[in-house]
KOLTI-72413 format. One line per field, with one value per residue (C-alpha): x, y, z; residue in one letter. Coordinates in nm, 2 decimals, padded with zeros to 4 digits. Example, Ala and Ser with C-alpha at 12.3 -4.5 7.8 and 13.67 -1.06 7.14 Angstrom:
c1 01.23/01.37
c2 -00.45/-00.11
c3 00.78/00.71
res a/s
END
This chain:
c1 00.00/00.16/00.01/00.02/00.04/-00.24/-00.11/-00.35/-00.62/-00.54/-00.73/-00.54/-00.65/-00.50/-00.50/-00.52/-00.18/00.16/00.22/00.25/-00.08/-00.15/-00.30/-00.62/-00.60/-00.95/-00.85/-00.58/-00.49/-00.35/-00.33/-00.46/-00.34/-00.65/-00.62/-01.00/-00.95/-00.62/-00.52/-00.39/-00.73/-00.61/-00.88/-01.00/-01.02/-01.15/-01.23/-01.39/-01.17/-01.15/-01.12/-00.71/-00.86/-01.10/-01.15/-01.51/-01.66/-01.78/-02.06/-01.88/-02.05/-01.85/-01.90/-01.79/-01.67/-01.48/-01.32/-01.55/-01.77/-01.52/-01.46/-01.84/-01.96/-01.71/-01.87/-02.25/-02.15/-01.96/-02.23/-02.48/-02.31/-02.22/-02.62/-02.69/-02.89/-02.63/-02.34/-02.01/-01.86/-01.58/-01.59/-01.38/-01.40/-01.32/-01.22/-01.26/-01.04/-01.31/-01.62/-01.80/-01.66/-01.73/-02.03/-02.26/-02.42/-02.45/-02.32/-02.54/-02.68/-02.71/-02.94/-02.78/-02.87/-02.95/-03.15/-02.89/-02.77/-02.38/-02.27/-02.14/-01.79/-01.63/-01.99/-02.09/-01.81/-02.03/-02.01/-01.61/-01.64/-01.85/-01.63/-01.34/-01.57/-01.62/-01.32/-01.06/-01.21/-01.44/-01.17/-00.85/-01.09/-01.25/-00.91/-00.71/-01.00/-01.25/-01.57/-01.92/-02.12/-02.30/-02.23/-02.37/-02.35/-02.35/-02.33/-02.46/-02.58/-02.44/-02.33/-02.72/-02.74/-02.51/-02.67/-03.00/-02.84/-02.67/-02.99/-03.17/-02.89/-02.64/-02.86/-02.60/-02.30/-02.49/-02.76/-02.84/-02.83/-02.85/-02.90/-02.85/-03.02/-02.95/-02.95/-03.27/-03.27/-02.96/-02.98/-03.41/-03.47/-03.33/-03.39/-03.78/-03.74/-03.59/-03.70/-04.07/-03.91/-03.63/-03.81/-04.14/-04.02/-03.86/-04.06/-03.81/-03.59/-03.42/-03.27/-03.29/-03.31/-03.31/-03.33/-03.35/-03.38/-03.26/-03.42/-03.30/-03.69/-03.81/-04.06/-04.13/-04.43/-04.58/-04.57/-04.15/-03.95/-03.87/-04.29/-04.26/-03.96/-04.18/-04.48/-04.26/-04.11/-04.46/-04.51/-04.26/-04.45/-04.12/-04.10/-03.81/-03.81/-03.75/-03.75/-03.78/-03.78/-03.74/-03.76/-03.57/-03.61/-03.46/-03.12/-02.96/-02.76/-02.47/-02.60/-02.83/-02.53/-02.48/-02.82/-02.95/-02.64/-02.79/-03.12/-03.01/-02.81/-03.06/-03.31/-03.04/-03.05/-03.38/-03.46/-03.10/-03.15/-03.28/-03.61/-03.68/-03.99/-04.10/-04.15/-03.87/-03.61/-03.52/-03.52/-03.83/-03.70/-03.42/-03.13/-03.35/-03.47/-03.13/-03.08/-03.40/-03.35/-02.97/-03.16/-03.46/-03.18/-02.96/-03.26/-03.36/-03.04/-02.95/-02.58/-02.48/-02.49/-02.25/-02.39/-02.26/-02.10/-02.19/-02.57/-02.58/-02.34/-02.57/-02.84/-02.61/-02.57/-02.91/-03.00/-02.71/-02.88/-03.23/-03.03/-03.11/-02.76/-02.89/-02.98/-02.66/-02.41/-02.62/-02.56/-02.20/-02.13/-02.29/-02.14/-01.78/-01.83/-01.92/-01.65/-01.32/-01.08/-01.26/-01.09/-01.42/-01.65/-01.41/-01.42/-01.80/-01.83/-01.61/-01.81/-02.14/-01.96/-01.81/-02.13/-02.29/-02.02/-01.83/-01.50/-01.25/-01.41/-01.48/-01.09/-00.96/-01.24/-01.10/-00.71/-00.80/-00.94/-00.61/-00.39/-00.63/-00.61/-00.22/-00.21/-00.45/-00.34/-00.70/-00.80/-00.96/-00.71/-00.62/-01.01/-00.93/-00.61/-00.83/-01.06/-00.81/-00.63/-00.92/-01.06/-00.70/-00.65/-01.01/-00.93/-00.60
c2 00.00/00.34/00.64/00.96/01.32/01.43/01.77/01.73/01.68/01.96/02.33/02.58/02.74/03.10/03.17/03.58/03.48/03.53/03.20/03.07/02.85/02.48/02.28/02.08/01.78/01.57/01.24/01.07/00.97/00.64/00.44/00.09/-00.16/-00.32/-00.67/-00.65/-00.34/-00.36/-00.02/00.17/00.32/00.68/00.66/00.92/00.83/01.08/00.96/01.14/01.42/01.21/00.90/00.83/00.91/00.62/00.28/00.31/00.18/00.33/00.30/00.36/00.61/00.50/00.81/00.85/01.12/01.14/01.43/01.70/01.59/01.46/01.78/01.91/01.55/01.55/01.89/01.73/01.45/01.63/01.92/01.62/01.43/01.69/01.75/01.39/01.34/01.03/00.85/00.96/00.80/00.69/00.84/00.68/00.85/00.70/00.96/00.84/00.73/00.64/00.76/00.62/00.32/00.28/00.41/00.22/-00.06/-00.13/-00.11/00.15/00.33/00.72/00.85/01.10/01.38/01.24/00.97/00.74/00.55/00.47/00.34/00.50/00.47/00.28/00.25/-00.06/-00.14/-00.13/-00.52/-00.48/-00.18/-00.33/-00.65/-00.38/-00.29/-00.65/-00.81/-00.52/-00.21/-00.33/-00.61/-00.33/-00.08/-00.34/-00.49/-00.12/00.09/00.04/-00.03/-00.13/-00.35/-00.09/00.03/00.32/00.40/00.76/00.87/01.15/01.13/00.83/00.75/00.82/00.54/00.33/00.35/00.24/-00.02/-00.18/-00.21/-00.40/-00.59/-00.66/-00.51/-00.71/-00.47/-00.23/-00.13/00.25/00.44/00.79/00.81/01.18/01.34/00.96/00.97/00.78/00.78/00.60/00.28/00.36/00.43/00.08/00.11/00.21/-00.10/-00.31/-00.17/-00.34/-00.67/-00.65/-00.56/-00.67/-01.08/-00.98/-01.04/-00.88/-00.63/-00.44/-00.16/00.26/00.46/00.83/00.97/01.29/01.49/01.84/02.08/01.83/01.75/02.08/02.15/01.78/01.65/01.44/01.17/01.23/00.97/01.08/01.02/00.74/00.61/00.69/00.52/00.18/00.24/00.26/-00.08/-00.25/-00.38/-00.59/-00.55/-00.30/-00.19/00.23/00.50/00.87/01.04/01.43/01.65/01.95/02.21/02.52/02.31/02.25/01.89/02.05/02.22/01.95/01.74/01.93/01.90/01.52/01.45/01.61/01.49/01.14/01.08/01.26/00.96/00.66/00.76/00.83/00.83/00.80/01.11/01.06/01.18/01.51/01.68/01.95/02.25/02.14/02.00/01.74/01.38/01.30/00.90/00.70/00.50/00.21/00.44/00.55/00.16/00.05/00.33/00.20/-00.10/00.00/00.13/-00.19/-00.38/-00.11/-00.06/-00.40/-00.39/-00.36/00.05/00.16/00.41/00.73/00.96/01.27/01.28/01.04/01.25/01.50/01.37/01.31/01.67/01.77/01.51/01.69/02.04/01.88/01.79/01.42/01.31/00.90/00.93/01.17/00.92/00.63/00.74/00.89/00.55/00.37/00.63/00.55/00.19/00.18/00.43/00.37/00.55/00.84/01.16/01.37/01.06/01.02/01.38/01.39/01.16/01.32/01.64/01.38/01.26/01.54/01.72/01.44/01.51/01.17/01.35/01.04/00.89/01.20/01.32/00.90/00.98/01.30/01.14/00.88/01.16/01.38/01.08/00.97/01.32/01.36/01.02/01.14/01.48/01.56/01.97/01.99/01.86/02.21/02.16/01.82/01.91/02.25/01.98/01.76/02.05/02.23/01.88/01.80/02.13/02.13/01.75/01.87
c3 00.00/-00.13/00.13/-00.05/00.14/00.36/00.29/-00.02/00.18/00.42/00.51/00.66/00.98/00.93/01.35/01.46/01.63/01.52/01.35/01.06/01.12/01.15/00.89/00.93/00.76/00.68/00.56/00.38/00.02/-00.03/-00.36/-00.40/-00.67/-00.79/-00.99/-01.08/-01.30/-01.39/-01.24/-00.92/-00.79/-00.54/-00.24/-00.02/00.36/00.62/00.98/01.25/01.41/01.76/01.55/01.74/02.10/02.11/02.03/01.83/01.58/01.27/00.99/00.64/00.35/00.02/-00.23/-00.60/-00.76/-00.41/-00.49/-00.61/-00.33/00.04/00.19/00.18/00.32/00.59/00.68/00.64/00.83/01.12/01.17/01.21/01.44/01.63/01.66/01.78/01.43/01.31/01.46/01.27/00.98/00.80/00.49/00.16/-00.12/-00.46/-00.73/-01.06/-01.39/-01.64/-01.48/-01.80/-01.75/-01.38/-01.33/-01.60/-01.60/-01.93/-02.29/-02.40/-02.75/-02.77/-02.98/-03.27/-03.42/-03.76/-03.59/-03.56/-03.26/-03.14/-02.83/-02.54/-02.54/-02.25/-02.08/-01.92/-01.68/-01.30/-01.25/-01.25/-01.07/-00.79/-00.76/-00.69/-00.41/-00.28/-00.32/-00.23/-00.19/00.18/00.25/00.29/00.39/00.73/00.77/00.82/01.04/01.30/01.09/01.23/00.97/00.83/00.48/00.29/-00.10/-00.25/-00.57/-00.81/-01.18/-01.36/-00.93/-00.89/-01.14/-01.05/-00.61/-00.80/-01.00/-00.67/-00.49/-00.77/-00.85/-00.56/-00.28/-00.02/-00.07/00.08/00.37/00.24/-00.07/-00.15/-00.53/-00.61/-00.95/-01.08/-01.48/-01.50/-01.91/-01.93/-02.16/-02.27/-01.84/-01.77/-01.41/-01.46/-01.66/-01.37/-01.04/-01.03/-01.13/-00.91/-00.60/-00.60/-00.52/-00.18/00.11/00.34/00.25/00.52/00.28/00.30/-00.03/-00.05/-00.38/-00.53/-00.85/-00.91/-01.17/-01.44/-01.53/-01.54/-01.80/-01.90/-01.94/-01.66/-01.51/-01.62/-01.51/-01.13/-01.11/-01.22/-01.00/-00.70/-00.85/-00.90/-00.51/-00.36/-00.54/-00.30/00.03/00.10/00.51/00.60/00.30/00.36/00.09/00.04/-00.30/-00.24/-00.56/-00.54/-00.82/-00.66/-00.74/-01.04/-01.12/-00.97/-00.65/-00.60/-00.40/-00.10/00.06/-00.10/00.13/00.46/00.37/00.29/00.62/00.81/00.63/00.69/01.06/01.10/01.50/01.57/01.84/02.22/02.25/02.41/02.55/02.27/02.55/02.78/02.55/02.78/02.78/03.02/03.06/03.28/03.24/03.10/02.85/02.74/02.66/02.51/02.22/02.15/02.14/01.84/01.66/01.69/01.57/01.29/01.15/01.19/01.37/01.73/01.75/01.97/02.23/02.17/02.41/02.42/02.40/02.67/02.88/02.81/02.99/03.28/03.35/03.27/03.59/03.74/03.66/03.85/04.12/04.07/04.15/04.17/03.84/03.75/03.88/03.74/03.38/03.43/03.53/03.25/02.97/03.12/03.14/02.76/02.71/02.93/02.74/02.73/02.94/02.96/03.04/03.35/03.41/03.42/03.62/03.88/03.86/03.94/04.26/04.37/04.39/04.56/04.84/04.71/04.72/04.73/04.43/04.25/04.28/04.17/03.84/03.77/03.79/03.56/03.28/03.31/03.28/03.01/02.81/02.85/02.68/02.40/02.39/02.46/02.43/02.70/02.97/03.07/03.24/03.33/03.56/03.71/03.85/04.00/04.12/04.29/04.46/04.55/04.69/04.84/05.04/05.20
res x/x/x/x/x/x/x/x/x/x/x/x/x/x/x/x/x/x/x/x/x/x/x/x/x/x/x/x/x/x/x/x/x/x/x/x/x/x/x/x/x/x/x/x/x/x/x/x/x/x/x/x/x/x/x/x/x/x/x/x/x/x/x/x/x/x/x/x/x/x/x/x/x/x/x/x/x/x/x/x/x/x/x/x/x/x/x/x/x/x/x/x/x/x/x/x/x/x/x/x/x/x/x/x/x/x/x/x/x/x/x/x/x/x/x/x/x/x/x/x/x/x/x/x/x/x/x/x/x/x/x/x/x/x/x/x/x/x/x/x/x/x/x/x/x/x/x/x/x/x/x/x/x/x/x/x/x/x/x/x/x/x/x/x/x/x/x/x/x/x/x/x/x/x/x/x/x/x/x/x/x/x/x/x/x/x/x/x/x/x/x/x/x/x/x/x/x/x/x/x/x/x/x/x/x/x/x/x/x/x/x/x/x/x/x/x/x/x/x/x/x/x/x/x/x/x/x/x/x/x/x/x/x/x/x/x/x/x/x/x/x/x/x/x/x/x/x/x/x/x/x/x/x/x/x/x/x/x/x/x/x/x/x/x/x/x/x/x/x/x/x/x/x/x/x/x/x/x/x/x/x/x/x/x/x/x/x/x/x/x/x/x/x/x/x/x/x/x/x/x/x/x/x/x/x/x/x/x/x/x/x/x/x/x/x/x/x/x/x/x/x/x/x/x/x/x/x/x/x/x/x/x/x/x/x/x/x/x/x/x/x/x/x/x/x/x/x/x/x/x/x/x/x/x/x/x/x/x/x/x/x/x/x/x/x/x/x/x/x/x/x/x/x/x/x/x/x/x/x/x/x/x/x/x/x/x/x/x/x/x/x/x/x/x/x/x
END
């Protein structure tokens, strides 16, 4: 495996100090020799910003045309997170070398002005494409980071095409889709031609689509073919079977991206937040609660989700905030017992215990999250130490 620089993957941070700045890098290039297509294929990976000061797990979004499109999906992906709307990704991003080739299912005729029809040259190459995927592309990938089973396919236009394609035909690579503006006429609208067929047989079919359609149709007569996409889709009664089709004609088939992206994710992880009271906005249940939601979304997603950290620390402090320290500490403990090398789930905790007036405990949790954060390098062990500090100063 031949890495190639992150410094192409890199934003600068200009800071207002005197220096020269640092650079934020949001992934890293490598280059992967691929037997199945007989070339080196460059991938884009990007893993969450915490990704080397824990020991989680992560769903994977696999995107063509990774380059025009990794740095605003990191963003997507990050700002949802960060809202407790999705878990965070991995993100590989696969740039392209013959996006005809790739990205088509099949050899295809387009029609000419005088009538005439040629074939698209170099089209018709997705089954090799998808068997880079399966047998190199997932197997490096789930060997060399810390993947949960979960897999999600993006792509946009002849990617659009090619999400739709996967789900009719190999619907096992993946477990969501986001088919973006997907070129729908390609090859006489072979996927109108296929979806009914394809999915109609399955009884079961645990599988999320969201797809959209830009401004592309605008000004055809109806039903046009994005009608008649949804029609076919509403066909399916396969149980698990979950879809959204979202036109949006305020976009064109390049703008159109960006938000089928936050849409789509919000759509894959539908539920994935705790639920909180509309007036209040806070969680009205208990620590029982906390685990029977993990536990819908383990069953609807169909992995073992990992509980995340923050929105569960969260509702530790807003007990905290009630002065319900039993049900504080309770959840403290719980978030560091799924979550032991985390520095700020030990430090919470301490803060839990020493305001319940358990001072000995509280001072060993807050010495295990600054020996934890000087490990990681974690930013907020300046906050860290200023607990122990205080505590230690305040049991002498």
């Amino acid at each position: 495996m031949r890495l190639l620089s992150t410094l192409a993957l890199a934003i600068l941070a200009f800071l207002s100090s005197a220096t020269a700045g640092t650079p934020i890098a949001i992934g890293e290039a490598l280059v992967l020799p691929s037997r199945v297509l007989g070339e080196e294929r460059r991938i884009l990976v990007s893993t969450p910003a915490d990704y080397g000061r824990n020991q989680g797990r992560y769903p994977v979004l696999y995107l063509t045309d990774g380059d025009a499109h990794l740095t605003h999906t990191r963003g997507t992906v990050d700002f949802l997170a960060r809202n407790g709307l999705m878990p965070n990704l991995i993100i590989v991003a696969i740039p392209n070398t013959n996006r005809t080739r790739d990205l088509t299912p099949t050899r295809a005729l387009r029609p000419m002005p005088d009538g005439s029809r040629r074939e698209v040259p170099h089209s018709g190459g997705a089954g090799r494409f998808l068997d880079f995927f399966e047998k190199e592309l997932f197997p490096y990938v789930e060997a060399n980071y810390r993947t949960s089973p979960y897999r999600i396919f993006a792509g946009h236009s002849l990617g659009g095409l090619l999400a739709l394609h996967i789900l009719l035909e190999r619907p096992g690579l993946f477990n969501a889709y986001i088919s973006v503006s997907p070129s729908l006429d390609w090859d006489d609208k072979l996927i109108l031609r296929r979806t009914a067929g394809a999915l109609k047989p399955h009884k079961e079919f645990r599988k999320t689509l969201f797809v959209t359609m830009g401004d592309e149709e605008a000004g055809e007569p109806r039903p046009n073919s994005f009608d008649r996409l949804q029609v076919l889709l509403k066909s399916v009664k396969a149980k698990g079977f979950s879809w959204e089709a979202r036109p949006m004609p305020e976009e064109d088939h390049g703008s159109v991206v960006l938000r089928s992206h936050y849409w789509g994710l919000r759509k894959v992880f539908e539920g994935w937040r705790l639920p909180l009271d509309r007036q209040s906005r806070t969680f009205q249940g208990g620590l029982a609660d906390i685990q029977s939601h993990y536990a819908g979304l383990t069953e609807r997603l169909g992995y073992p989700v990992d509980v995340p950290e923050q929105p569960v620390n969260q509702v530790g402090y807003q007990f905290l905030r009630q002065k319900d320290l039993d049900k504080a500490i309770a959840v403290f403990r719980y978030n560091l017992a799924l979550h032991p090398a985390s520095a700020n789930a030990h430090d919470s905790l301490g803060e839990g215990l020493e305001t319940a007036g358990k001072l000995a405990e509280a001072r060993e949790a807050y010495a295990g999250a600054v020996a934890l954060g000087q490990k990681t390098q974690d930013p907020l062990l300046p906050a860290f130490t200023q607990n122990l500090e205080r505590l230690t100063t305040r049991l002498q």
